[in-house]
N, C-alpha and C positions, 0 to 999 in steps of 0.2 A: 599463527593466528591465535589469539587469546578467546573468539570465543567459538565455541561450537557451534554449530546450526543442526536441528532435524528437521526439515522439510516433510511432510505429509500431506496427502489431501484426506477431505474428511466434506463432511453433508456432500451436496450436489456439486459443488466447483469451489468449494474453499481450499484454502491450502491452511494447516497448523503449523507453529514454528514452534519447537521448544531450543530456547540460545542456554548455552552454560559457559559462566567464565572458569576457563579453564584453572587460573589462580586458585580460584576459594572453591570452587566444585556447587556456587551457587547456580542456581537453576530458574527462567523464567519462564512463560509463556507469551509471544504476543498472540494477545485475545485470546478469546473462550468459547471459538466457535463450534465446541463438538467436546463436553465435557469427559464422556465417554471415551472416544478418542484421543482424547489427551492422557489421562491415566492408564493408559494403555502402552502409550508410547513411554511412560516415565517407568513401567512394571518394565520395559523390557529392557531398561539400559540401568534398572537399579538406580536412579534416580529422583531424590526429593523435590518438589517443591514447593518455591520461597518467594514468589512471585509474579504474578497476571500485570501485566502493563500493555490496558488498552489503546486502542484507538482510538473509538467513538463510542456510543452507541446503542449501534443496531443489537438486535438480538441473535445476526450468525457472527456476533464480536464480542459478545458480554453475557451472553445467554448460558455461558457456563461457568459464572462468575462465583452465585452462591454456593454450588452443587461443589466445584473443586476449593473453594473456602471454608467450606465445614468438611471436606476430605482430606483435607492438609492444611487450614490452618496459615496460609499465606496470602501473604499484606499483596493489598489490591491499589495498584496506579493506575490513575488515567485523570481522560477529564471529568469535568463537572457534573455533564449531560450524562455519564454512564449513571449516575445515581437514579437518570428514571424508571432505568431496568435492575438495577445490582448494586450490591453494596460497592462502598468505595474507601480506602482505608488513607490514602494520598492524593487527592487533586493536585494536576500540574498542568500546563497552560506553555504555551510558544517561550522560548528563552531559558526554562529551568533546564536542571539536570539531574537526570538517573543514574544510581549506580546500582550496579549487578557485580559485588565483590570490587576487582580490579575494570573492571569493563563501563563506563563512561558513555551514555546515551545524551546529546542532546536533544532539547524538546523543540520539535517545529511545527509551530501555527501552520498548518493546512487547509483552514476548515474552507467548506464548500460544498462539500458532501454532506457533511452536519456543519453544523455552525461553528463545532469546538472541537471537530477532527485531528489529532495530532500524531507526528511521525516522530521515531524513534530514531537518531543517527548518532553511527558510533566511529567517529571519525580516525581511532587510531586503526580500526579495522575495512574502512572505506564502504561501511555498510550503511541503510537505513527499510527500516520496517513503516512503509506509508502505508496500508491497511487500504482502506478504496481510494485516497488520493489519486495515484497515477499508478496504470497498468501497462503492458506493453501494449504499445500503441493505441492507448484508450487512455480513460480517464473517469471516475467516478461520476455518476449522475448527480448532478443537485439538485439535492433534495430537500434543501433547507438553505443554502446559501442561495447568494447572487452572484453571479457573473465577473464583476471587480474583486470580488471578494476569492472565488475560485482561482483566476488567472493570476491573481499575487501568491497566491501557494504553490500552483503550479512555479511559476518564477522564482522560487524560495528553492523551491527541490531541483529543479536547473541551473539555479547559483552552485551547486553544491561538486565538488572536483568531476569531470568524467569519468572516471573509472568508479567512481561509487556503486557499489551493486543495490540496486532498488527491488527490494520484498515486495511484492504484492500480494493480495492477500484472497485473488480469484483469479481463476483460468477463465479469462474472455479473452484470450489473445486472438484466436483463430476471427471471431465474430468482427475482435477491434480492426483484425487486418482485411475483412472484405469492404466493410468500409471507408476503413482509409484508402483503400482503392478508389475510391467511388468518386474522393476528392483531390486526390494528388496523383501526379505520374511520376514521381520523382525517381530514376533509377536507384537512390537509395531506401526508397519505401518501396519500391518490386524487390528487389534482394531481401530485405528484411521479411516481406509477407510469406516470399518461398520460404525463408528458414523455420518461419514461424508453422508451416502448414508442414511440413517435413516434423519437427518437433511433434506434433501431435497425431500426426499418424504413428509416427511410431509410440507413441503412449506416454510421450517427455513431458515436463513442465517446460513453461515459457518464460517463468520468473526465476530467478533473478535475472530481468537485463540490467544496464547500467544507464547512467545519466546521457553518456554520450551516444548509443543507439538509441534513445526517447530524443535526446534535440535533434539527432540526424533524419528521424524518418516518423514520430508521433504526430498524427498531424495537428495535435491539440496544442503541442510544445512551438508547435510549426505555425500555427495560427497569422501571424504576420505574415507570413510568404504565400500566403493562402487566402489576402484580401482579394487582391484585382481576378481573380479566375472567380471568386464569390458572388464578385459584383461591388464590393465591399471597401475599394481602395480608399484610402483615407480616415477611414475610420480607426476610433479608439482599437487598440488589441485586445480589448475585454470584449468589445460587441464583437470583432471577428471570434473569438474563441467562442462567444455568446451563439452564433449562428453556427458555428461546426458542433453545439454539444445539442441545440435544437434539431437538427437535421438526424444525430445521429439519436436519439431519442424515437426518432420515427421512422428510423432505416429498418429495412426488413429483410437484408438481401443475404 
């Protein structure tokens, strides 16, 4: 593998990633959810860094954007929208591409969550960094998008090989899988909700899954299979996904 990962959690349910391509010993972060925590993790591996490449955003994504910029001095990506909260040194948008040394990100339009949400994939390594896009067995509230707009991102990060390992960038797994109980019986969404509640008792992260456990068992990704039990048969696949992100917005269980 060319590039590193550290995984961390940090605030109440974020997880920090710091990637380094192994080649150049250049060093990112996706997002700046916990400034603090992030320079913590780069003091213990002796590690510079050379660049922030957000997602969106929010302020548990970009909120520690100035604070490790004038710490270090490193060029800030993402999108547009980050400039409401944070400096931004390179705007980039659905289709471009990043590089980290030898390491090769491309840029995919997800927005829905925000309007201009975008994911990181680094296809010689079968990785991508979606930020609140899509979580295990869940999926980002919209907060800003619509419905058409969300379920073509969704469909964007589905197109993408199975075995892709998908970053999320919160522990709501546990949460995502009482719900998708709620609406699916599918034997392979009961297998997946045991692993998932097993994982967290024992104290595990949920993320990375990959592409092909979100098509199998997410009911968001599932949304078509998930008309006629809705009430829903016939309709577009955005209003179905449109009703499972409603429902799930108001679930309490």
């Amino acid at each position: 593998m060319a590039l590193q990962i550290v995984q961390f959690p940090c605030l109440t349910d974020n997880y920090g990633y710091l990637v380094r391509d192994e080649a150049s010993g250049l060093v990112a972060t996706i997002d700046t959810p916990d400034a603090a925590a992030i320079l913590t993790e780069l003091d213990r591996r002796g590690w510079r860094l050379d660049f922030i490449f957000n997602t969106h955003w929010h302020p548990d994504h970009a909120g520690g954007n100035a604070v490790l910029k004038d710490r270090t001095a490193c060029l800030i990506v993402g999108p547009q929208e980050v400039t409401r909260i944070a400096p931004l040194d390179r705007p980039v948008s659905g289709g471009d591409e990043v590089r980290l040394g030898q390491t090769v990100f491309s840029v995919i339009d997800v927005g829905g969550h925000t309007l201009q949400h975008i994911a990181y994939y680094d296809a010689d390594d079968n990785m991508a960094f979606v930020g609140d896009s899509v979580f295990p067995l869940g999926c980002g509230r919209m907060f800003e998008g619509q419905p058409q707009q969300m379920w073509a991102s969704l469909m964007r990060l589905a197109a993408l090989p199975e075995d892709t390992l998908l970053y999320s960038a919160h522990e709501y797994a546990a949460g995502n899988a009482r719900f998708a109980l709620s609406v699916d019986s599918s034997p392979a969404l009961k297998r997946r909700a045991d692993a998932v509640f097993a994982a967290r008792a024992r104290g595990e992260p949920t993320t990375p899954s990959t592409v092909a456990e979100e098509k199998a068992a997410n009911p968001f990704l599932r949304a078509p299979l998930l008309a006629e039990g809705l009430g829903l048969a016939g309709r577009p696949d955005y209003e179905v996904f449109a009703a499972l992100r409603a429902a799930k917005d108001e679930f309490r269980g």
